[in-house]
N, C-alpha and C positions, 0 to 999 in steps of 0.2 A: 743717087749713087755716088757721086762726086762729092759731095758733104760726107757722106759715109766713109768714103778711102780718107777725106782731107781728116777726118777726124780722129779715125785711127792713125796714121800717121803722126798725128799731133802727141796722142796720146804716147806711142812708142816712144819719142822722140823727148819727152817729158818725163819717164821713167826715168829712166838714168838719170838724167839732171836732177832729179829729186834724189835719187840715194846716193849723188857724189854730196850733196850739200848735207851730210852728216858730217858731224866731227870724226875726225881718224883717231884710233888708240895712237895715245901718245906715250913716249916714255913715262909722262909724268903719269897717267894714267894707269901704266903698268905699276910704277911704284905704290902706288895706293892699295894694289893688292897683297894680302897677307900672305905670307908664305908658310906652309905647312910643311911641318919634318917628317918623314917616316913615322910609323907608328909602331908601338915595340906593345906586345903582349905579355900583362902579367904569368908568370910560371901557372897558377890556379886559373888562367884562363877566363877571370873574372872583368881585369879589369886592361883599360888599354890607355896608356902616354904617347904625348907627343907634343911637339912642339909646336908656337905658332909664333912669327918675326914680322914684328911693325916696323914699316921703316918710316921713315920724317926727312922729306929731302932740305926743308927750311935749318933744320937742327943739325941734318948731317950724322942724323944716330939711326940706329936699331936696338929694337927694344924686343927682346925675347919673352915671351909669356911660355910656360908649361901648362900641357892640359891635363888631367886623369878622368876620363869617364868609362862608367859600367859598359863591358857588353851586354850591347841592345837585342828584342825581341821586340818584334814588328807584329803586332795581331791587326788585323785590317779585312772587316766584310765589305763586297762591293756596295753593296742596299748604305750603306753608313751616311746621311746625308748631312753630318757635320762636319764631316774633313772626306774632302775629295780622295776616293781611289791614289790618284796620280800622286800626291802627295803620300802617302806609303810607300808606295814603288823606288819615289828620289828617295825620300828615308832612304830604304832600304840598300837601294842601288851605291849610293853616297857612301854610306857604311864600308859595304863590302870596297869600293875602290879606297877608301884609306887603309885597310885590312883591319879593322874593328871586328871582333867575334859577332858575330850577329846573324840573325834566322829572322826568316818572316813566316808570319803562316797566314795565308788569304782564304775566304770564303767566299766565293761565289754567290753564294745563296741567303748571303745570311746580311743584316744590319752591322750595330754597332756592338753588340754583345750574340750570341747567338743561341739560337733559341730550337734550332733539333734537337732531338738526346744526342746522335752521332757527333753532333760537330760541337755542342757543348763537352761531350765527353772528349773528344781530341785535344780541344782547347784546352780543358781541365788537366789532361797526361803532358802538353809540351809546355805549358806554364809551369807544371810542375819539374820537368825535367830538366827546365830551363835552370833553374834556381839549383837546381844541384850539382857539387862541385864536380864530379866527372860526364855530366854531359852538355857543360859548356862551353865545347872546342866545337 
């Protein structure tokens, strides 16, 4: 019983000390991340810009890059055992917080392509509807 408390003890006592001996984000750490500008929606709802800023603390510059990419359409069956679930979802989720037009459509029941009538027929109507110019807002 006494080994038992000394051990737990030990252990408690050990945590901490292990997660202080990480590195802290440092400023320099923060400048290495890219900064992303708002994102502005084409009029046709197609397509979406924005900006992305490297900085170089050695050089003392920012370098601004421009992006343009299509609004996305997320199709993703849970069964799919190429590309995990979860990995849709951030797509997905990512998307919508930069404001990128973007839809997903998930299937429960289905793989990588899907193979009911019903749910191949859905897929078939919002891929299709995706691509046309007034219902991709």
């Amino acid at each position: 019983m006494r080994r038992l408390f000394f051990l737990i003890v030990s252990i408690s006592l050990a945590v901490p000390a292990i997660s202080q001996s990480k590195d802290p984000f440092t400023f320099e750490d923060m400048m290495k991340l890219k900064r992303v500008g708002e994102p502005e929606v084409s009029l046709d709802g197609k397509w979406v810009i924005f900006s992305v800023v490297d900085v170089d603390l050695d050089a003392n510059t920012k370098t601004p890059h421009i992006w343009i990419v299509p609004a996305t359409l997320v199709i993703h069956g849970q069964r799919d055992y190429k590309v995990d679930v979860s990995q849709a979802f951030q797509l997905f989720t990512t998307l919508q917080m930069l404001g990128v037009p973007s839809k997903m459509l998930y299937f429960s029941d289905e793989a990588q392509y899907p193979n009911k009538p019903q749910n191949s027929q859905l897929w078939s109507k919002t891929a299709n509807d995706w691509v046309d110019i007034g219902t991709m807002k």
